[in-house]
Structure formats: structure tokens, C-alpha cells
N, C-alpha and C positions, 0 to 999 in steps of 0.2 A: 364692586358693589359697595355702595356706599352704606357705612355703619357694620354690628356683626352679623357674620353669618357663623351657620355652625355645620362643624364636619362631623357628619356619623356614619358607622357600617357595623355590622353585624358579620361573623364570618364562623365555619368550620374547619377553619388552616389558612393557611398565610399564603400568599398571591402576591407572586410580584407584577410589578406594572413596568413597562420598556418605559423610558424617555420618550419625550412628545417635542420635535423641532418644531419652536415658536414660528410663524410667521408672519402676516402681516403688522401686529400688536407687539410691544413688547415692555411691559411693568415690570416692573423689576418682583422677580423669584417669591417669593412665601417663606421664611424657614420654620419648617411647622415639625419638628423632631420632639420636641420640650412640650413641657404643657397639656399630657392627656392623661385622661381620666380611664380605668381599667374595671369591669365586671367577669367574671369567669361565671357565664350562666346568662339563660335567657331574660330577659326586662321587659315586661308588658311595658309599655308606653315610651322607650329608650329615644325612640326618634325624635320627639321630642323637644323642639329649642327651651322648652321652661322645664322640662324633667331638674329634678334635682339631683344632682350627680357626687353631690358633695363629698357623700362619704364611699364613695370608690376611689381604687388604690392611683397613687396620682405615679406620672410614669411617663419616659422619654420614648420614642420608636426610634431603630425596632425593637420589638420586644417578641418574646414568646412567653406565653403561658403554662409551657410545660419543663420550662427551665429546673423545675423541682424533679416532680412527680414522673416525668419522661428519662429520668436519670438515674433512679434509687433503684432498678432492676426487678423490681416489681410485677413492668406489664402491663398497668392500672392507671396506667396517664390518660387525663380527658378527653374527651374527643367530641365535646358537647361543642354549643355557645357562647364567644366570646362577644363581650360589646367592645368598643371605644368609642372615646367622645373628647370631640375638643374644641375651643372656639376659637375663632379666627377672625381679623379684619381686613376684607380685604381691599385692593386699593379702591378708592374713587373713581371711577372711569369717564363718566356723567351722575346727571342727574337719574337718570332712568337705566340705571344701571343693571347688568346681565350678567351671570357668572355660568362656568360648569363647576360643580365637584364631583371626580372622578375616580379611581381605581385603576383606571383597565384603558383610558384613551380616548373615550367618549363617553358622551351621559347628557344629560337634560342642563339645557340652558334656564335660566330664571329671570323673565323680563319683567321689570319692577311696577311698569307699567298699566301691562297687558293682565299681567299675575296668570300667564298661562307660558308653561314649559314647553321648552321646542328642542328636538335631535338636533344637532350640531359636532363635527370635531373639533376635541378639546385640543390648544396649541400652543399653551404655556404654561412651561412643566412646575410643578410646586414641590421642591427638592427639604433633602433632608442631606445628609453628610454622603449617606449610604446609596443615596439615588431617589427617581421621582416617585413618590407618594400620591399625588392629586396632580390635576390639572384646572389650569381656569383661563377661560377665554371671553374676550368682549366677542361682544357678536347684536348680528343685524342693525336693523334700524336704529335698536334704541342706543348706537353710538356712531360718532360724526365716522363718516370716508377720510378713509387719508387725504392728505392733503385739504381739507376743509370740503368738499363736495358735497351734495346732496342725491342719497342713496335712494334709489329709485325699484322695488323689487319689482321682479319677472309674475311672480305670482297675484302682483294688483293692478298688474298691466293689460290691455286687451291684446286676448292673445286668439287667434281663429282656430280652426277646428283642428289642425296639425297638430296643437301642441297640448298638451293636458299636466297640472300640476303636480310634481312629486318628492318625495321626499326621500328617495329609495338610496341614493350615493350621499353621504354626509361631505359636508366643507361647505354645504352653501349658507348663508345668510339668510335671514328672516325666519319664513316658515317653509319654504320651501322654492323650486326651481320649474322654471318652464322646461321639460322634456320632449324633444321632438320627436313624434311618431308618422310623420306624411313620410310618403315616396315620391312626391314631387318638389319641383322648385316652387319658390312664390310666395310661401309663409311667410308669416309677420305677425310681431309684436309690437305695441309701440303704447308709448306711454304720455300723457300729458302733462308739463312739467311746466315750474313757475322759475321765469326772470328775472330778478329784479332790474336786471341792467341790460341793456344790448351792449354786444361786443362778442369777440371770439372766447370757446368755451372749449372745457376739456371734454368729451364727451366716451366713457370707459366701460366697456360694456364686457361683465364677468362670465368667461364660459367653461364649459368642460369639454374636450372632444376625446375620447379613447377610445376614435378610429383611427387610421395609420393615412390619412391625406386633409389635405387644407379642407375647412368647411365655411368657405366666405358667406358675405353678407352686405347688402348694400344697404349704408345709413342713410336716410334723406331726412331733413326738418321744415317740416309744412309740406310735405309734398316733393319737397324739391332732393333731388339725390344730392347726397355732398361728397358720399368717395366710398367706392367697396372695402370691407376690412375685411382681413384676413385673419382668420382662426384656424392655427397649424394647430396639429394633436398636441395634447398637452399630457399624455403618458400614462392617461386613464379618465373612467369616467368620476373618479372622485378627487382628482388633482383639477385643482381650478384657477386659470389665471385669466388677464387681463387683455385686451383687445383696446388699441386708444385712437381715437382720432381728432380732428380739433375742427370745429363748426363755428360759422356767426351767426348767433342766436340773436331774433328779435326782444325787445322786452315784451312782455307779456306771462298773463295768469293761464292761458291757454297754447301753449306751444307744443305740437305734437313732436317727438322722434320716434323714429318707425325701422324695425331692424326686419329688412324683407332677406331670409333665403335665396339664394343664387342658385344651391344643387339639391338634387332630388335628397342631399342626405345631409341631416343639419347638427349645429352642435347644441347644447344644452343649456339654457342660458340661467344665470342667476340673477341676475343684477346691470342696470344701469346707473351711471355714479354723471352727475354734471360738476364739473367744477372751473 
């Protein structure tokens, strides 16, 4: 995300968050330990990126609140509202930059764009000495495919009556993924994509299967079949990997690929990538 953003939570006791294994993305970590601002008690307007936080206690994590009062044997240690607040920049991704800030593993993506927040899983952990604090991840459209490609989602694709949009298993890209619900073969998605060039093309199609057998797919462009792929299970329905085959693409602003189902039982598609 280009320029700052700023981190806040509001909490009743302290949660920790597991480690989040980076994958496809990888910028280099956050170290966001230093640097925060402390309230002990609720703050109307705390969320806030222009609150003025000045005069709260300034303070490294982790921390505890009751490092006093939970000590002196008393009894009478808080058990209210605590804030914190800290800002952060974080890296440049693109221009149309997308982040998560997280706690817990997932959270609401932020496309700079669109300025509408989308579910996503977070996959790159933002570490302190102690362990991951936040996570931030690029995600969808509004940043290039690996390898230079052009990202084509499932959900602005024509998709027929089999499949209906969802967003129920997190990992995918955009706003969401084509879900198959037919019981026969035949379905198809397919998407109209631009050329600039003819030649042989990478053609990567992202799915999820977390059923226990292959669930193929025949790619054809224009009509014409170019070669069935194979989509073995990938170890659940929220684990999502990649499916590749290589096609000669005409040039053109109108060029269809069309991913037609083979068995009555299909995988879940996120994404078409050309590169």
C-alpha cells in the first residue's frame, strides 16, 4: 500500500495470532514492535486515521496493561478497554495498492481503487521479536500475476447455470470464485481476453478441489480444444493452486478461452492468468 496506513484494535485481553506461511507474494516482513501509542479505556472516535493520539502513553508490544495493578494483590486489576494505535508504511506494491491488517489470519483486503473491502486470506506475516502481530497480503486484480500475466477472474467471466459466485472458502483473488453446483459434465466458463501479440501463451487456470480424485477440464481458444488439464485434489476447498497449459493465441481484442468440465463433478475455479 502505497503511502500510510494505520493499525488499530480495540481489545479485552490479549490474543495471540499463529504465524501466517507467505505464499505466492513475498515483501519483505513489517517490524512493527516499536512505535505504539497506549489508552487504558474506551475512545469514541479511536479508529480514526486523524484521531489525535498524541498524548497516549508511547510503548513497544508486547505489552500488558496490567503489569501494575494485576500484581499488587489487590484483586482490582482492569478488565475494561484497552486501545492501541500505531502507523505504518507499508511497502509499494502497485499503484492500486491492496493490503490486509489482521490479528487472527484474515481480515478485509483494501483496494485503492475500487475503495470497497473484499475477504481474503492474509499470507504475509508482520513479525515482531516475539512473533506475528498482523498480516498483509497483495491480492487480486489490483496487482500484476506472477510472472507478468494478465489476471482474468472467474467471477466476470460467463459462467452458465452450473456455477454461481462465492465467497464461502477464503484464498481466492478478487471478489470472489466460480463454485461448481451441476451434476453433470459440460460446464463452462470462459472468458474474453486481449492479445497484443500472437504467439504461444501461458494459459494458468487457479483452482481448488477438496475432493479426493482428479477433476479435469478441457481448455479450447475459439472453439478449438487445445488439450484437457488436469486438476488433482489440492488438500481442501480453501487450498488453491495452479493448473498450466500453453496455447497459440491469435492477436486480437476478442479472443475467447473457454474451461468446459469433463465429469459430472467439478473443481472451483478462481482465476485465469495469460502470460
Amino acid at each position: 500500500m502505497a503511502g500510510g496506513a494505520l493499525v488499530t484494535f480495540g481489545a479485552a485481553g490479549t490474543a495471540g495470532a499463529a504465524p501466517v506461511t507467505p505464499r505466492t507474494y513475498a515483501p519483505p516482513a513489517l517490524r512493527t514492535c516499536s512505535g505504539w501509542r497506549f489508552h487504558k479505556g474506551d475512545v469514541t472516535g479511536a479508529q480514526a486515521p486523524a484521531f489525535n493520539d498524541s498524548a497516549w502513553t508511547a510503548l513497544s508490544v508486547p505489552h500488558t496493561w496490567n503489569a501494575q495493578d494485576g500484581a499488587d494483590g489487590g484483586g482490582d486489576y482492569y478488565r475494561g478497554v484497552g486501545w492501541y494505535r500505531r502507523r505504518a508504511t507499508l511497502p509499494a506494491f502497485t499503484s492500486e495498492a491492496a493490503a490486509i491488517l489482521s490479528g487472527g489470519g484474515s481480515g478485509s483486503v483494501w483496494n485503492a481503487r475500487t475503495k470497497v473491502p473484499g475477504v481474503v486470506t492474509a499470507e504475509i506475516p508482520v513479525s515482531t521479536n516475539g512473533g506475528t502481530v498482523a498480516t498483509v497480503e497483495p491480492s487480486g486484480a489490483a496487482f500484476p500475476a506472477v510472472g507478468g500475466g494478465t489476471v482474468h477472474e472467474a467471477e466476470d467471466a460467463r459462467l452458465d447455470s452450473t456455477f454461481v459466485v462465492d465467497t464461502l472458502h477464503p484464498g481466492y483473488t478478487g471478489t470472489g470464485y466460480a463454485d461448481f453446483n451441476g451434476t453433470s459434465a459440460g460446464s463452462t466458463i470462459s472468458w474474453t481476453v486481449d492479445v497484443p501479440s500472437a504467439g504461444k501463451k501461458q494459459l494458468l487456470v487457479r483452482y481448488a478441489n477438496g475432493g479426493d480424485t482428479d477433476r479435469p477440464a478441457d481448455i479450447d481458444v475459439n472453439g478449438t480444444k487445445i488439450t484437457s488439464l488436469a486438476m488433482p485434489p489440492t488438500g481442501g476447498w480453501d487450498a488453491w493452486k495452479t493448473a498450466s497449459c500453453t496455447a497459440t493465441l491469435p492477436q486480437g481484442t476478442g479472443v475467447t478461452v473457454r474451461v468446459t468440465l469433463t465429469k459430472a463433478i467439478g473443481a472451483n475455479i478462481d482465476s485465469l492468468v495469460v502470460e
